[in-house]
C-alpha positions as CSV (number, residue, x, y, z in Angstrom):
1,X,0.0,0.0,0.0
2,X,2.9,2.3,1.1
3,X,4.1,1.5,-2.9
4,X,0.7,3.0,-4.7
5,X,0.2,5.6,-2.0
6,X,4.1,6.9,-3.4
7,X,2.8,6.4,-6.8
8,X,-0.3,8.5,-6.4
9,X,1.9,11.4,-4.8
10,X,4.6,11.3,-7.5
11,X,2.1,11.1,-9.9
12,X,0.6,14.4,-8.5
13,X,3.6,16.0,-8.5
14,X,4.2,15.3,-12.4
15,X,7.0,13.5,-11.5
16,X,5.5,10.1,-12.9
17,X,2.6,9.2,-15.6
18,X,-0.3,7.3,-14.2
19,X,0.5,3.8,-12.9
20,X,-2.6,0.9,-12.8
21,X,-2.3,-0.9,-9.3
22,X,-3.8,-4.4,-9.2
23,X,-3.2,-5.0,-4.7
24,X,-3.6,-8.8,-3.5
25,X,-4.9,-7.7,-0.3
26,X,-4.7,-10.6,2.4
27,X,-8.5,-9.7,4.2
28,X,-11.3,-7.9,3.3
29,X,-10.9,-4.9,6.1
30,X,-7.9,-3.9,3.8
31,X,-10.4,-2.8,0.8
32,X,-11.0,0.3,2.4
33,X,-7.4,1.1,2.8
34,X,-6.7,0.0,-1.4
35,X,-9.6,2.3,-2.0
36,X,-8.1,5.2,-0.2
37,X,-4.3,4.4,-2.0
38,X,-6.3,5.0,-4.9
39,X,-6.0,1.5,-6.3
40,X,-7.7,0.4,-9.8
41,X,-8.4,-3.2,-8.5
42,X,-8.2,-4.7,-5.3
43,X,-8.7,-9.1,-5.0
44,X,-8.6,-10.8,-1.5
45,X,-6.9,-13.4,-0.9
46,X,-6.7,-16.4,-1.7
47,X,-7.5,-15.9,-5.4
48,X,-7.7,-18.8,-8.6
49,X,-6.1,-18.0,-11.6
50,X,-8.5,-17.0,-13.8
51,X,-9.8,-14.7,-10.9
52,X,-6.2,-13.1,-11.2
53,X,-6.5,-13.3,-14.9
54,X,-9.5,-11.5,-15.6
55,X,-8.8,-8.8,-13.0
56,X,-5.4,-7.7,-14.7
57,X,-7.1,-7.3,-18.1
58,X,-9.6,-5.4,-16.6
59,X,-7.3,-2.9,-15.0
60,X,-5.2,-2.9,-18.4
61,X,-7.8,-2.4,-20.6
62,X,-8.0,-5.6,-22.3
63,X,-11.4,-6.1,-23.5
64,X,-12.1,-10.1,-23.0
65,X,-13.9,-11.2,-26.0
66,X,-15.0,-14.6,-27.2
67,X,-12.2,-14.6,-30.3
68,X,-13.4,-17.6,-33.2
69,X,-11.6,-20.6,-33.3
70,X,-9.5,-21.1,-36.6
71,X,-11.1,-23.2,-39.1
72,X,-9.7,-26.7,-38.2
73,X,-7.3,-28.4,-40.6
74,X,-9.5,-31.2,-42.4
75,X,-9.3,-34.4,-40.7
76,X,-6.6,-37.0,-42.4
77,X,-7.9,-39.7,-44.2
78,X,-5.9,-43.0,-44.0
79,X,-6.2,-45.5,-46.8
80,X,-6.7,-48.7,-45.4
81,X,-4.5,-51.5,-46.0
């Protein structure tokens, strides 16, 4: 916290460009205090992967979308012996 708290000042200062925080807080009476460090997104732990996943792209802007599967190569026909 003591990390994006000096991040938010040296950002004020102009001393640094904006800085996305993603905090892993270890209990929920910390969300008040990521709030307050002016943290993009706060999980509490313990956390799954795809939890983790979907959080990060979320704070870097990645839009999830449901991308197409490529057109499968045709399926091999063997010639029987």
């Amino acid at each position: 916290m003591a990390v994006t708290m000096g991040l938010r000042l040296d950002e004020s200062s102009g001393l640094l460009p904006h800085v996305k925080v993603l905090m892993l807080l270890d209990r929920k009476a910390d969300i008040h205090l990521a709030k307050r460090c002016g943290a993009e997104e706060w999980l509490v732990k313990p956390v799954d992967a795809l939890t983790l996943k979907r959080a990060a792209r979320r704070v870097m802007g990645v839009v999830a979308t449901a991308k197409p599967l490529a057109a499968a190569a045709p399926a091999r026909r063997w010639k029987s012996v």
